[in-house]
Residue frames as a rotation matrix with the C-alpha (Angstrom) as fourth column:
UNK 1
-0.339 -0.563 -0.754 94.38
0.446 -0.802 0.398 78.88
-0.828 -0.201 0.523 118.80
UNK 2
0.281 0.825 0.490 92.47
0.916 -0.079 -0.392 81.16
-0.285 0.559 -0.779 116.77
UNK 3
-0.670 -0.728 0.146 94.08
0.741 -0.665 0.090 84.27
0.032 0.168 0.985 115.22
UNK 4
-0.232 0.788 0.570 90.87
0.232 -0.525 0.819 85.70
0.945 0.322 -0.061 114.47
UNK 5
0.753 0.336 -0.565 89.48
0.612 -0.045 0.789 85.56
0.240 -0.941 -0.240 118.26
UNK 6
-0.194 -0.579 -0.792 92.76
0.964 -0.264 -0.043 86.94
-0.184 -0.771 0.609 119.35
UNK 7
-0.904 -0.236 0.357 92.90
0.383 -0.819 0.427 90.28
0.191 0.523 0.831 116.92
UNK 8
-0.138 0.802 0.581 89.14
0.280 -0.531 0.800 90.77
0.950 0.273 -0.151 118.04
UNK 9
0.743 0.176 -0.645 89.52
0.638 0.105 0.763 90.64
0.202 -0.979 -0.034 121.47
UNK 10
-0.578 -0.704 -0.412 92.81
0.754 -0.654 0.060 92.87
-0.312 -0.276 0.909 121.07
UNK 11
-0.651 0.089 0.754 90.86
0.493 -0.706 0.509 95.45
0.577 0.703 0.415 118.81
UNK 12
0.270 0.757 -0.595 88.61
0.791 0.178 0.586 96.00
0.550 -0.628 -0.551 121.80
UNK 13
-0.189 -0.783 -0.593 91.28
0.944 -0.312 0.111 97.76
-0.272 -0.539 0.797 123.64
UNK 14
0.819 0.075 -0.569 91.80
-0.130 -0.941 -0.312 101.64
-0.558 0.330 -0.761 123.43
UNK 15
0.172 -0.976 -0.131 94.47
0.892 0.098 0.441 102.14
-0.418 -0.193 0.888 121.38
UNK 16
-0.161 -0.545 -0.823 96.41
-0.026 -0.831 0.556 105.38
-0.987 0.111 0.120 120.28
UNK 17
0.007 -0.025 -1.000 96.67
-0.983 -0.185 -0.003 104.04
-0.185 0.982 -0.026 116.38
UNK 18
0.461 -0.143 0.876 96.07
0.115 0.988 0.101 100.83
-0.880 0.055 0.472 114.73
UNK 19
-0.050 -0.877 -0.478 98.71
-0.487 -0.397 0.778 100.41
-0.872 0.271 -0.407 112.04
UNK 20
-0.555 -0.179 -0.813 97.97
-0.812 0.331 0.481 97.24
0.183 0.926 -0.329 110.15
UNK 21
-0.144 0.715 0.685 95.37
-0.726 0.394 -0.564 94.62
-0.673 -0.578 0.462 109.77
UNK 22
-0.287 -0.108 -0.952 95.89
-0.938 0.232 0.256 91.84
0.194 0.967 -0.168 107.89
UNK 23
0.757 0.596 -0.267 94.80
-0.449 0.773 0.449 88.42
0.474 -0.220 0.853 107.55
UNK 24
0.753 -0.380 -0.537 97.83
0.607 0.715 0.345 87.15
0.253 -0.586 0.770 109.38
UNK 25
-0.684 -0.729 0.033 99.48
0.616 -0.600 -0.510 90.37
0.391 -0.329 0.859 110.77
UNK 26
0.534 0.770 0.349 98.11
0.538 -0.628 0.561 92.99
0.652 -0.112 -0.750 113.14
UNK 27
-0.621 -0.778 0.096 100.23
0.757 -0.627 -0.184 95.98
0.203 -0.041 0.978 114.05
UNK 28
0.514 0.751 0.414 98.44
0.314 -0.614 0.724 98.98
0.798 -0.242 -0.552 116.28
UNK 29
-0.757 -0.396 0.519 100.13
-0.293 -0.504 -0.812 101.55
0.584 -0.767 0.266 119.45
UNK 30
0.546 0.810 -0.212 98.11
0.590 -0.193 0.784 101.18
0.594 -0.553 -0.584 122.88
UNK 31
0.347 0.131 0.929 97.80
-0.425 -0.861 0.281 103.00
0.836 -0.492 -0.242 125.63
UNK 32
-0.793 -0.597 0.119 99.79
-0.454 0.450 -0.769 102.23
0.406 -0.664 -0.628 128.87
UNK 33
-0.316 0.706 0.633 96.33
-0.948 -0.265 -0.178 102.15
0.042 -0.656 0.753 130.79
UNK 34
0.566 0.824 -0.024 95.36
-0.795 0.537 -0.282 99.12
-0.220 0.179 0.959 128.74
UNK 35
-0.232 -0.742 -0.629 98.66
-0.903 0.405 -0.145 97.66
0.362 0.534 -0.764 128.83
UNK 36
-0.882 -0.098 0.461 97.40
-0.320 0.842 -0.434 94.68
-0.346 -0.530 -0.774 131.77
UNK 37
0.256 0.967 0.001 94.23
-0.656 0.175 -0.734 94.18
-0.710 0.187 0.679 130.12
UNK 38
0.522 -0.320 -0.790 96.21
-0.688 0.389 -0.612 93.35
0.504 0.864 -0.017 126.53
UNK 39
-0.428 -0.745 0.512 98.62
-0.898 0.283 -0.337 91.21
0.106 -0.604 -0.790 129.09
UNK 40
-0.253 0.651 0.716 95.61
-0.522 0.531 -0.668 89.09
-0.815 -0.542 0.205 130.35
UNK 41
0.641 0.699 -0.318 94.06
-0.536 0.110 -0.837 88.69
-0.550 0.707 0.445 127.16
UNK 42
0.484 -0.511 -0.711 97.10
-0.588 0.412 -0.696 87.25
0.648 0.755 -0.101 125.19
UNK 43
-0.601 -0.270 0.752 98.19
-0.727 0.575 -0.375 85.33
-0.331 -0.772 -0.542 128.50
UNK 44
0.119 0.692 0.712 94.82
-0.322 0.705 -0.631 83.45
-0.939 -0.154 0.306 127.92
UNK 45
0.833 0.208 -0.513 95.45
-0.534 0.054 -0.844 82.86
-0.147 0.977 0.156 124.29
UNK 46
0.729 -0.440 -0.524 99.20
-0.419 0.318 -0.850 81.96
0.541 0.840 0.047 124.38
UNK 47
0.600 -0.216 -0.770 100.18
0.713 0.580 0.393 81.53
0.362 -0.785 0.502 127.76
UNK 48
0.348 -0.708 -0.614 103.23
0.367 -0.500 0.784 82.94
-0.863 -0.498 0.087 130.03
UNK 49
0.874 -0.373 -0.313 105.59
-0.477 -0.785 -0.395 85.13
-0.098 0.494 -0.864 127.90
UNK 50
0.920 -0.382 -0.089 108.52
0.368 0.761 0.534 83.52
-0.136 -0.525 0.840 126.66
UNK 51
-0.612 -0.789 -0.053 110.82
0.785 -0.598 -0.162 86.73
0.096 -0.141 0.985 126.98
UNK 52
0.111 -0.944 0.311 111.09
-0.873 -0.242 -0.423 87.47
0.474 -0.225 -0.851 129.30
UNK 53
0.905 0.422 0.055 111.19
-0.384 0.752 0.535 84.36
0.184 -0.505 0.843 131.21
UNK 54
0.495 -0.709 0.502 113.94
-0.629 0.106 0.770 82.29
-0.599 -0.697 -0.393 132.68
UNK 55
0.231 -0.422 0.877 114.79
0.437 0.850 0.294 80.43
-0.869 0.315 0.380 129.93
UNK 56
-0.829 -0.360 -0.429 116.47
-0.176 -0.560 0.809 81.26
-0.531 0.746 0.401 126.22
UNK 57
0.579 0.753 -0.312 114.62
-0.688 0.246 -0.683 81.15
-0.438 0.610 0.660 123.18
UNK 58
0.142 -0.663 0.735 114.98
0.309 0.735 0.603 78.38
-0.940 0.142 0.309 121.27
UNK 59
-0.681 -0.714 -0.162 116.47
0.309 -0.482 0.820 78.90
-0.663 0.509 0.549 117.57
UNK 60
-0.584 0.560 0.588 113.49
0.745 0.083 0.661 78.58
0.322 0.824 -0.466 115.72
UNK 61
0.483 0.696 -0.531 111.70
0.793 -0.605 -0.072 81.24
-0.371 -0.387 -0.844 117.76
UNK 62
0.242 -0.174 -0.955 114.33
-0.036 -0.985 0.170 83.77
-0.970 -0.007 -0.245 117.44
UNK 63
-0.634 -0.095 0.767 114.35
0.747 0.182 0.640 83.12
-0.200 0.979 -0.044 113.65
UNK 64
-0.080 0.966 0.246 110.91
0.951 0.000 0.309 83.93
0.299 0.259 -0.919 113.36
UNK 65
0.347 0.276 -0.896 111.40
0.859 -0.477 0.186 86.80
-0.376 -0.834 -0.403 115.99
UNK 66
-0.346 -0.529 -0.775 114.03
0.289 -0.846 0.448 88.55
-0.893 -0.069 0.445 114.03
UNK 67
-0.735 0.206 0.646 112.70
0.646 -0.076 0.760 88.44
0.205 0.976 -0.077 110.73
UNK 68
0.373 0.884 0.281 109.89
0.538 -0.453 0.711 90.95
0.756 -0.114 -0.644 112.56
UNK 69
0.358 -0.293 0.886 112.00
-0.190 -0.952 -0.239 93.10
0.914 -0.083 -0.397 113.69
UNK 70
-0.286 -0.698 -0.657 113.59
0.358 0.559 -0.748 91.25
0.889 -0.449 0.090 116.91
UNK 71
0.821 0.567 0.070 112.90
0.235 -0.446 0.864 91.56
0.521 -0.692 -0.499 120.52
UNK 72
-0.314 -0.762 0.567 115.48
-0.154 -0.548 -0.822 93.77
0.937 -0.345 0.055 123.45
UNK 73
-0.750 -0.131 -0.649 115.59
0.655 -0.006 -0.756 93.86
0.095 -0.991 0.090 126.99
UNK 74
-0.841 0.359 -0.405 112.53
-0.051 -0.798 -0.600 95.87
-0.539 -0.484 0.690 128.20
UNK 75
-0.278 0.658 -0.700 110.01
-0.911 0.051 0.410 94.20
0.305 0.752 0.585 125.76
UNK 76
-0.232 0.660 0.715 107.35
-0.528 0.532 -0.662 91.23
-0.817 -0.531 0.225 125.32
UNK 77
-0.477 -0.193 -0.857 107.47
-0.794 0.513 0.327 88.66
0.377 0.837 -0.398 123.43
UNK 78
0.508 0.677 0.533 104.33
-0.469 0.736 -0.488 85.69
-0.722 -0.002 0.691 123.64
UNK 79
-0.342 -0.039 -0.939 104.86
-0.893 0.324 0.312 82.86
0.292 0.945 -0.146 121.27
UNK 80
-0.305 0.389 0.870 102.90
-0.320 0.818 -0.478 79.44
-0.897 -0.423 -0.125 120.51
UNK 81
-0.685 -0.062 -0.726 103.29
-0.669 0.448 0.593 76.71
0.288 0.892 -0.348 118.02
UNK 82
0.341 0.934 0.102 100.64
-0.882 0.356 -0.309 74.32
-0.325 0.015 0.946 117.33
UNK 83
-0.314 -0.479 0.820 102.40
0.406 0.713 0.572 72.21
-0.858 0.513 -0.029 115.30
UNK 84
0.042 0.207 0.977 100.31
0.932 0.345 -0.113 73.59
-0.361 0.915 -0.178 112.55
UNK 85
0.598 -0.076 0.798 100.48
0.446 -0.795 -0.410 77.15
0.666 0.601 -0.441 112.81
UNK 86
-0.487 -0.673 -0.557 102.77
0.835 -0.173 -0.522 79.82
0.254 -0.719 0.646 115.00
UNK 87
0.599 0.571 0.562 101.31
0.462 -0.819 0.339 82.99
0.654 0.056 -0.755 116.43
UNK 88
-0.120 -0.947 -0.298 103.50
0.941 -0.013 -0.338 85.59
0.316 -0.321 0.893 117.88
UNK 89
0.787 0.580 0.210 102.64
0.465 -0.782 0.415 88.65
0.405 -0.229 -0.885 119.80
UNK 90
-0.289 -0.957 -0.033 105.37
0.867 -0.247 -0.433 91.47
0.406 -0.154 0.901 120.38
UNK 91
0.651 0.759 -0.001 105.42
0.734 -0.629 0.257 94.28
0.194 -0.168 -0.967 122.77
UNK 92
-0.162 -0.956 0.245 107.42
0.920 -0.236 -0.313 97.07
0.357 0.174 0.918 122.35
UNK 93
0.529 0.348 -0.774 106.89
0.774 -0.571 0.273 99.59
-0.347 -0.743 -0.572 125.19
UNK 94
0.315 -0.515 0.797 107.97
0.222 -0.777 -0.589 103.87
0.923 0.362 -0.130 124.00
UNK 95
-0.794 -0.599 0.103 110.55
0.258 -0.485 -0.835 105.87
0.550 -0.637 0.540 126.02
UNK 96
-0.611 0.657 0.442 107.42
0.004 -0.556 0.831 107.82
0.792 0.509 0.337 126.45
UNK 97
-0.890 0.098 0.446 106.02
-0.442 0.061 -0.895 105.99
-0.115 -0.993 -0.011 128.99
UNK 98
-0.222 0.974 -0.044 102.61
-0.589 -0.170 -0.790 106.08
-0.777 -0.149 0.612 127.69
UNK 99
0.460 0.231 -0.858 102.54
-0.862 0.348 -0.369 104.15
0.213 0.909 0.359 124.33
UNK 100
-0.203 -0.436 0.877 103.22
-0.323 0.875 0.361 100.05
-0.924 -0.210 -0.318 123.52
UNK 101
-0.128 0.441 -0.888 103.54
-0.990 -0.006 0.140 99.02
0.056 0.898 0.437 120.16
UNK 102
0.205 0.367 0.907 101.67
-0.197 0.924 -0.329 95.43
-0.959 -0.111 0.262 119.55
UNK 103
-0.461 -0.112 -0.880 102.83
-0.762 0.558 0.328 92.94
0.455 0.822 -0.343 116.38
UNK 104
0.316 0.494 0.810 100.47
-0.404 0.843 -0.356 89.55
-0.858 -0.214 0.466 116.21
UNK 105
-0.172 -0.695 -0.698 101.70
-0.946 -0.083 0.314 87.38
-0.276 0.714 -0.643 113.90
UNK 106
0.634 0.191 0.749 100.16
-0.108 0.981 -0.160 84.35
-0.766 0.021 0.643 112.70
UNK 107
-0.340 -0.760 -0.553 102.68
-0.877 0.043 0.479 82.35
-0.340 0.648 -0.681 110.62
């Protein structure tokens, strides 16, 4: 699980605005259009979403989750521990329709 690989393969994307780029944060609006591309792409990287999904989170996720601003009903929320590191991808679709904000988070 490579943070790097992921954040280059997201930066690919169209997006609207990229917000922040750090070595272990990346924070940027897309476009709806590109919303199943960014889907795919962090599917292959971290797997299924686990919110939604049919199960809770466990505590240590939503620790992690809220300290970055927490996830609602109508968002996306990826996560995957290694053991040695965590990466976390949030998606936080606008009224708007047209905009999704993206948080990566290596921890």
């Amino acid at each position: 699980m490579d943070f790097i690989a992921i954040k280059k393969d997201i930066k690919a994307l169209s997006f609207d605005s990229l917000r922040t780029d750090c070595d272990n944060f990346f924070e940027g609006v897309i476009v709806k259009k590109e919303l199943e591309k960014l889907n795919t792409q962090l599917k292959s990287f971290l797997g299924d979403p686990v919110y939604p999904s049919q199960g809770r989170l466990t505590h240590e996720v939503k620790e992690t989750v809220d300290s970055f601003g927490g996830i609602m009903p109508g968002q996306t929320l990826y996560y995957k521990d290694s053991g040695t590191n965590r990466i976390l991808a949030m998606l936080w679709p606008w009224q708007d329709g047209q905009r999704v904000t993206v948080k990566i988070i290596q921890q």
